[in-house]
N, C-alpha and C positions, 0 to 999 in steps of 0.2 A: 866319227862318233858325234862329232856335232853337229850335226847336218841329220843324224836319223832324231836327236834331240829335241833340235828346232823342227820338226818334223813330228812327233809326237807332241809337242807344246801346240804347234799350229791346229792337231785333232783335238784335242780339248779344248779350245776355244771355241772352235767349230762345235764342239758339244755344248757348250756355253750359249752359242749364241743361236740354238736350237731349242735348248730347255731357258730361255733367259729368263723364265722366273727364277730360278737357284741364282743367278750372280745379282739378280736385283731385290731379292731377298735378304742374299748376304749384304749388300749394301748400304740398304735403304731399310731393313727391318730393325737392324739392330739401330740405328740411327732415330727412326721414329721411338723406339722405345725409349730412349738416350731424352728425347722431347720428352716425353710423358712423365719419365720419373722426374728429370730437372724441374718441369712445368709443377708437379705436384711439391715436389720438397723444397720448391724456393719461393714459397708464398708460406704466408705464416697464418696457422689455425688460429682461425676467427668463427664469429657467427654463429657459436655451439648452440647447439638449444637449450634454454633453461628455464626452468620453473619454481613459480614460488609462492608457499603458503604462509600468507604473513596473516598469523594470528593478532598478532601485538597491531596492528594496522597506525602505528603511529610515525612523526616525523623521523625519530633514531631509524625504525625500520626498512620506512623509504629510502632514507640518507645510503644504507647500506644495498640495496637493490641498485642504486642509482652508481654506486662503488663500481659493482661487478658489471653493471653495462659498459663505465666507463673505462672497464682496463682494453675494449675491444676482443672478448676472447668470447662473450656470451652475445646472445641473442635472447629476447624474454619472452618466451615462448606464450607462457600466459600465467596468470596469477588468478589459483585455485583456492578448493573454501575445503578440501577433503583430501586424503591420504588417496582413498581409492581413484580418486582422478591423476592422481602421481604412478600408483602401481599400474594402473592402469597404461598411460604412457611410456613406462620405463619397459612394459613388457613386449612392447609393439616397437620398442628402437626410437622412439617418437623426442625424446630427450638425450640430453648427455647427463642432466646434474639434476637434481633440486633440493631448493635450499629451506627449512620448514622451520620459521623465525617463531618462539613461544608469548605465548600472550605479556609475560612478565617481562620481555627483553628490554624495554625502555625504561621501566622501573630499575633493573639490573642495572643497566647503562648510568642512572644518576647516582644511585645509590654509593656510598663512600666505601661500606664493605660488601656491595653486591657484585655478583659471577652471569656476567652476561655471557650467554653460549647459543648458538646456530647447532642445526641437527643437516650435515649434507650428506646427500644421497648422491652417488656415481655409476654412472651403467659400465659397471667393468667386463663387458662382454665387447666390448670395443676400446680396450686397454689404452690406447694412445690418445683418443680428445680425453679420457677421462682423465689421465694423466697431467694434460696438459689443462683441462678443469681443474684439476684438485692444484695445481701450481700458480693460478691464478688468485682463487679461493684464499687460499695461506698468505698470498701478496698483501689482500686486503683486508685481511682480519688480525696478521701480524700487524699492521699499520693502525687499525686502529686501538689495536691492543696496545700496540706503544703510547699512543694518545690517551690512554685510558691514564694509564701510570704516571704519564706527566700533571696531568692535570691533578691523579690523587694524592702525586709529594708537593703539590701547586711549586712545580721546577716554571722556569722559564723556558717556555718552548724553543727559544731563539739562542737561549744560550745550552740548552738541554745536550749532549752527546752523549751515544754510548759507543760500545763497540764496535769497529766496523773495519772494514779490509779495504788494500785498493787492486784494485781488478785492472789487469792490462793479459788481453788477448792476443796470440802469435799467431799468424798464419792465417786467420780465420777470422778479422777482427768482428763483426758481425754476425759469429756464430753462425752463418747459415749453414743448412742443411744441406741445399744443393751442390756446395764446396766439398761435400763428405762425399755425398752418393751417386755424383755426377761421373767423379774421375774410377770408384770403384765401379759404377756400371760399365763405363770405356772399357774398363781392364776384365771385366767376363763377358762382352759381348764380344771382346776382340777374340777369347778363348773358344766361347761357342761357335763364333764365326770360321775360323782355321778349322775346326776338329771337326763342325758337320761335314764343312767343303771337302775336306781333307778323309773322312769317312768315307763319303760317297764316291768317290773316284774309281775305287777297283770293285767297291758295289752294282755298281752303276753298269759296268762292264759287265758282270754276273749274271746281271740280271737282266738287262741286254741281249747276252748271250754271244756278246760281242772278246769275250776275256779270250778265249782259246783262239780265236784269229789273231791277238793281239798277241798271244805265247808262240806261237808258229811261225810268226812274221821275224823278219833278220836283224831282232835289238835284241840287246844284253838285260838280264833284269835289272840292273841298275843304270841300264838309261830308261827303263821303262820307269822305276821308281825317281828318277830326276825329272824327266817329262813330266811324269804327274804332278810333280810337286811345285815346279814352279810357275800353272796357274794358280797355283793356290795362294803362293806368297804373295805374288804380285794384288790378286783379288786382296788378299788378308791385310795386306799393307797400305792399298787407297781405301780400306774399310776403315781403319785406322783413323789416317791422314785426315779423314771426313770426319768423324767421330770427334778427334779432338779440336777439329776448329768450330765444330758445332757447339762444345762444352764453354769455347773459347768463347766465343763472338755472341751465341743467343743466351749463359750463363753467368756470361764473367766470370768463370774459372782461370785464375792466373797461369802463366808459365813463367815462374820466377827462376828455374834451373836451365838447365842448356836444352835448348830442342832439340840439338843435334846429337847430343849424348841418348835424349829421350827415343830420338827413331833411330838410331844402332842401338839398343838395350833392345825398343820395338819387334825389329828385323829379328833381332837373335831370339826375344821369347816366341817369336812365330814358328820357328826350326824345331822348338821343342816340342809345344803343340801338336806342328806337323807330323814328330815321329808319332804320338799317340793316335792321332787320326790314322794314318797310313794301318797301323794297327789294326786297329775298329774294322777300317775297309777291308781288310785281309778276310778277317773271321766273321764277317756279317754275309750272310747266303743272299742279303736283300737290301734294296737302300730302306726301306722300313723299320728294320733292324739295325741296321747303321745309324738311325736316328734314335730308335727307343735308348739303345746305348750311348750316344753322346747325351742325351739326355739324364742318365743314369749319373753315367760319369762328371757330367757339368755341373749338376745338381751336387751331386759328394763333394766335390771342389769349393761349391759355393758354402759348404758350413765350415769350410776351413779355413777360408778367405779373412775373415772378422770382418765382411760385410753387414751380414747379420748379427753379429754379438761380437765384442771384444775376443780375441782367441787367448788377452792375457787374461779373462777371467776364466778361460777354462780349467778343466784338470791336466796335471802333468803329460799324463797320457795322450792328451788329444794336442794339446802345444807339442808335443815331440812329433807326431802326424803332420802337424800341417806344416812341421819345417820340408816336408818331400813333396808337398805340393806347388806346383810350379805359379800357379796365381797365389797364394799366400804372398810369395820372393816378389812378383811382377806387381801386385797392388802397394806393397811398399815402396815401389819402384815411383811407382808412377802417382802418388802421394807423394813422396820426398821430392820430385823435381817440379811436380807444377803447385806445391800447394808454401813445401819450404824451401826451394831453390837450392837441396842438396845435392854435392857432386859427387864423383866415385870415393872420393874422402869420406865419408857417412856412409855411404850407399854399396861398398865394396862385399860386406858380409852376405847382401843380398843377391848381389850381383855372380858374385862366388858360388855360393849356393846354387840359384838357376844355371848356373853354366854346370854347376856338376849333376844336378839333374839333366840338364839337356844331353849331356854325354851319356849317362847310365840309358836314357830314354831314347836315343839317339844309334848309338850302339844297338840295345836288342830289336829297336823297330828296323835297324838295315837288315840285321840277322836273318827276323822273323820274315820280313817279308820276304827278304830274298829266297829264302827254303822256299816259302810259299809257292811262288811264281817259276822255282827251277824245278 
């Protein structure tokens, strides 16, 4: 038995190294991508474009232009005499913000009972610089709003305090973004990677036309089904291995929990995956199909994930869902060991979870396939 094994493991490789775009795609695709999102989310939005109509054209006015350049999050695009030079821009994507200061704002500004106020404009068809304009915006307008009050109970600026909080970050001291989307990309590319590979196997054969030489020949369906499966692992697990040293060494993503916990956690979520793909391959007539489908499937995954949105802000409904998805279990997996150093003490409910999914998923993909092929 082990010897027709190693014997079918030996023909897919040979298939591998035949077609070797597919094992250098799984490789090195999801890896480049892995670059891209890191590359974008671990640099901090700057350089917005902004505009601005300053009617009041006085030193207060300046002073406050000069505010919003200096938080580094604008760029000043240019400074306009008309509204329709603003719509105009705003309609062509040409700006993020602009700020339209009224003729009276430095009179406001000395005045004891005067209401200085700014009019900004945000292009919310690009929700995120704007976001991060309008957070800007508020930085230096609450600041000078505060300066406004001191000066009008004539407090002492030096001795002046009001409320305030002290802030200490866990895990993330730095807040960055790449620490967030870095380890969650790892953890769906590692998914896509298994399940396309793992699709296309008995696809592949179909459409080949090579399956019924392979049904006729003198293996069992379940060494044909272990043949298949363990170039996949092997691929799926230096896919991996590459992946997180890449997060490691070109992101500074930490691994404060056990690594070695991390790649047997690894190994076992790639079994689970595995029986989904094995699936896919069975009922796809084409590796074409085999992909639209994981594609399908990857995609439904990914909104359950809380990659994209918190899944605790969802409805009841949809949190009860994503506890049966396998990357939901596996991104808190792999957040909890490289970002807070938790071990199967915190991490067991998770771990629980994906292994009973891997068994329900595990179970009917041997089933299903086996009928198939018998």
């Amino acid at each position: 038995m082990l010897r027709r094994i190693l014997a079918l493991v030996k023909k897919e490789f040979i298939h591998l190294r035949n077609d070797w775009w597919m094992p250098a795609f799984m490789l090195f695709g999801g890896a480049l991508e892995l670059l891209a999102v890191g590359w974008a989310t671990s640099r901090p939005m700057t350089n917005l474009p902004l505009m601005v109509w300053d009617q009041d054209k006085s030193a207060a006015s300046r002073a406050i232009v000069v505010s919003l350049e200096n938080t580094g999050t604008f760029t000043l695009e240019d400074q306009v005499s008309d509204m329709d030079t603003i719509e105009y821009a705003l309609d062509r994507g040409k700006i993020t913000a602009a700020i339209i200061i009224p003729p009276d704002y430095s009179e406001e500004m000395a005045s004891h009972n005067g209401s200085p106020s700014l009019a900004v404009i945000l292009n919310g068809a690009e929700s995120i610089p704007a976001r991060e304009a309008l957070r800007a915006i508020e930085g230096v307008t609450r600041s000078i709003g505060e300066k406004i009050v001191i000066e009008r109970l004539g407090l002492d600026p030096d001795t002046f305090a009001g409320f305030d909080f002290s802030l200490r970050v866990w895990f993330n001291e730095a807040l960055s973004e790449a620490l967030y989307s870095t380890p969650a990309e790892l953890g769906l590319m590692l998914e896509f990677t298994v399940l396309l590979f793992a699709a296309l196997s008995f696809s592949r054969e179909r459409e080949l036309g090579t399956l019924e030489q392979l049904l006729v020949m003198p293996f069992s369906s379940l060494e044909i089904m272990i043949g298949k499966a363990i170039p996949v692992i092997i691929v799926g697990f230096l896919d991996f291995v590459l992946m997180l040293g890449m997060i490691h060494f070109a992101f500074d993503v930490p691994v404060r929990g056990s690594l070695t916990l991390l790649m047997i956690l690894a190994f076992g979520y790639l079994f689970v995956e595995l029986g989904k793909g094995m699936v896919i391959s069975v009922i796809s007539k084409t590796q074409h199909q085999a992909f639209l489908i994981v594609m399908l499937i990857g995609m439904s995954d990914f909104m359950f994930t809380g990659y994209a949105a918190p899944v605790e802000g969802m409805p009841q409904a949809i949190q009860f869902i994503a506890n049966a998805v396998p990357a939901y279990h596996w991104l808190a997996i792999v957040r909890g060991i490289l970002l807070k150093g938790s071990g199967l003490d915190v991490l067991w409910p998770n771990v629980l979870a994906l292994g009973i999914i891997g068994i329900v998923i595990g179970t009917f993909s041997w089933r299903f396939v086996r009928r198939n092929l018998d």
